[in-house]
N, C-alpha and C positions, 0 to 999 in steps of 0.2 A: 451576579448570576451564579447560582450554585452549578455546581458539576458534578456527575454521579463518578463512584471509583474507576479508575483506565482513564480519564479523561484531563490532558495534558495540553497546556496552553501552550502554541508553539511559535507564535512572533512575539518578538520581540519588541521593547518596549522606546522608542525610538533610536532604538538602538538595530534596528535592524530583524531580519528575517532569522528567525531559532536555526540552526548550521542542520540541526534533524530535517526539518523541513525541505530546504532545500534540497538536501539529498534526493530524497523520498519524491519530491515532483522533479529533480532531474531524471532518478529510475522507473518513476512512472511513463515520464515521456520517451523515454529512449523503449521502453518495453511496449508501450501505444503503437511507434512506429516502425520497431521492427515485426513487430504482429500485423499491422496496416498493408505492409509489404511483402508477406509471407505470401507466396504463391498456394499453397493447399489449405483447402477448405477441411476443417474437420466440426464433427459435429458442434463442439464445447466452445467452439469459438467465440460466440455470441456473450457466454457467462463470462469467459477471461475481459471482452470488451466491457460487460457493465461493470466486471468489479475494478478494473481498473478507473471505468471512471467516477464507483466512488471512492477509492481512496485520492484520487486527483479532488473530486468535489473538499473530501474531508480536509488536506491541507489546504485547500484554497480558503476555505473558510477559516483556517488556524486553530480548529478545535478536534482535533482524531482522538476518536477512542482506541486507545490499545485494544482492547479484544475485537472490535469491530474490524481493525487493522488487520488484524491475523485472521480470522475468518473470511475476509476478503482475500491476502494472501493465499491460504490453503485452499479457496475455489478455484482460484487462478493459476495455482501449481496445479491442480487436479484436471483442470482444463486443457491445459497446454505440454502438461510436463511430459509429456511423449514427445514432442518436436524439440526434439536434441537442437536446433538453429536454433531456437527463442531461448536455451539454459542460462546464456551467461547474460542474458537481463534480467531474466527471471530470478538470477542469484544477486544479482546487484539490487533488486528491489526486496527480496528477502533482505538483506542486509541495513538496507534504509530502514524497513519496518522495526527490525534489529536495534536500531539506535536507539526504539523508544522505549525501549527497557520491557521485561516482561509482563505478565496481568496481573497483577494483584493480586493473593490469596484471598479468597473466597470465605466469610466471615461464617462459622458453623451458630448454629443456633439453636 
């Protein structure tokens, strides 16, 4: 299977689940459920829900795009980032995203 540039295999080969990964669905789920639990309704809430759950879809499958990662990320800061409650999952899942290294430079042509 080829894979286009950002796109980082992340289990392991019986050796277990990539330590990034794991992360990245621990700060997903802790950030699902304290968003679940948050008593006010704001408008944005609905996007911070789907992007969270594709970055949950993309490690479930073991194949996350870095840029795809981060654009997920930055709707879900965008979304949310005014509920000072949700910051410190919200940083902990930046930081999972964090692991998986930056985007690639972009080849000029």
């Amino acid at each position: 299977m080829l894979r286009s540039v950002g796109q980082t295999r992340v289990t392991g080969r019986g050796s277990g689940e990539d330590p990034r990964a794991a992360e990245l669905r621990a700060a997903v789920a802790r950030l699902r459920r304290e968003l679940a639990g948050h008593p006010a309704d704001f408008s944005d809430r609905g996007i911070a829900e789907d992007e969270l759950a594709v970055l949950a879809a993309m490690v479930a499958a073991g194949d996350p795009e870095i840029p795809r990662m981060r654009r997920s990320l930055l709707l879900i800061a965008g979304a949310i980032g005014s509920v000072s409650a949700l910051s410190p999952a919200l940083m902990q899942v930046r930081a999972a995203v964090d692991l998986f290294g930056e985007i690639p430079p972009q080849r000029r042509v």
